[in-house]
C-alpha positions in Angstrom: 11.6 9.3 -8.9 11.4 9.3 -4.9 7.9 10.5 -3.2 9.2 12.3 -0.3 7.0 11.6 2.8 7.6 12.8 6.4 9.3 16.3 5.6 10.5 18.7 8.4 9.2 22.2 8.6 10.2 25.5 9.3 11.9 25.9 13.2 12.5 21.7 13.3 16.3 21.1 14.7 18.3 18.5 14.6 20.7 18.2 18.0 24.5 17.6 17.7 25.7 16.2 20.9 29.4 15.4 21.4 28.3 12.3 23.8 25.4 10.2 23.0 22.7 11.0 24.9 23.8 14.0 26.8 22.6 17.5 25.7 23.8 20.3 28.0 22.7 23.6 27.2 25.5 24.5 24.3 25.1 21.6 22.2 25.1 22.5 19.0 21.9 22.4 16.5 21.4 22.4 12.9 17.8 23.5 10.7 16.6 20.6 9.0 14.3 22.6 7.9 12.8 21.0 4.4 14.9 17.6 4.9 13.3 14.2 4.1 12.6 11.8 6.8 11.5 9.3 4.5 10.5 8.6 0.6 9.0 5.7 -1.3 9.2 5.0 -5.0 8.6 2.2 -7.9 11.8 0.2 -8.1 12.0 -2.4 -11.1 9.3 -4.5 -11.0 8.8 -3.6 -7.1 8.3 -0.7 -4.7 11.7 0.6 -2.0 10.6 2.5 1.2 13.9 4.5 2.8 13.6 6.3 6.0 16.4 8.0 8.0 15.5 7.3 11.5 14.9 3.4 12.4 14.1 3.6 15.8 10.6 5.7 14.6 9.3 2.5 14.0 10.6 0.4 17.2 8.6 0.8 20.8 11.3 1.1 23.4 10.9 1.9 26.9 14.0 2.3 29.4 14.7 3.4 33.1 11.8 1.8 34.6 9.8 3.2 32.5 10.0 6.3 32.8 11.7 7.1 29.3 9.7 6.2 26.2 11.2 6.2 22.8 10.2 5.5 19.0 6.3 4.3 19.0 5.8 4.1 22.2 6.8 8.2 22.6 3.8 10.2 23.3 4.3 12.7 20.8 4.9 9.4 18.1 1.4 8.7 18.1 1.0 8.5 14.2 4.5 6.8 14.2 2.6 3.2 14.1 0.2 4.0 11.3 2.5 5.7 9.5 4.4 1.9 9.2 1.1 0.2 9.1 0.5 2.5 5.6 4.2 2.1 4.1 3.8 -2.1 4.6 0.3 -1.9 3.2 2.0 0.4 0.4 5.1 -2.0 0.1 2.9 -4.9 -0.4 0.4 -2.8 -2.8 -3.0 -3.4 -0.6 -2.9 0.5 -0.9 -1.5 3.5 -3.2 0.2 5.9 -2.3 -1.8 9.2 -4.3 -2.8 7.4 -7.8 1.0 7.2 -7.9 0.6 3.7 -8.6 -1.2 1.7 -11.3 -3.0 -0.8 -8.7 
């Protein structure tokens, strides 16, 4: 069974652009409202860690600086801990809610 982690709450969108990158003011949006960013679970004799965003847990920086993406966005402070947490979870330093027998 997965542990979700990372769920989205009420009024959180997710933006359809026809063109990557470009959002005029009729692009369309859906709620993701409820939907998992990420889970974790017991897998065999080991643990599996899914998330459906990659670039939450890269630290990008483009235009001269001036756009900031993934860890290095200001409002992805936690993003970094967050992976810190799942690695130390993966590699069972930690548990994750007395979900697991360590």
């Amino acid at each position: 069974h997965f542990k979700p982690i990372l769920v989205f709450g009420r009024g959180r969108r997710s933006w359809m652009p026809k063109e990557f990158w470009k959002f005029p003011p009729d692009t369309p949006t859906i709620s993701v409202a409820g939907w998992c960013q990420g889970a974790v679970a017991d897998f065999g004799k080991g643990k599996i860690a899914f998330f459906a965003e990659a670039a939450m847990f890269t630290a990008q920086i483009f235009n001269q600086g001036r756009f900031k993406a993934g860890m290095n966005h200001p409002l992805a402070r936690g993003n970094a801990q967050l992976l810190l947490n799942v690695i130390h979870w993966l590699s069972g330093l930690i548990a994750c809610n007395n979900h697991d027998k360590n």
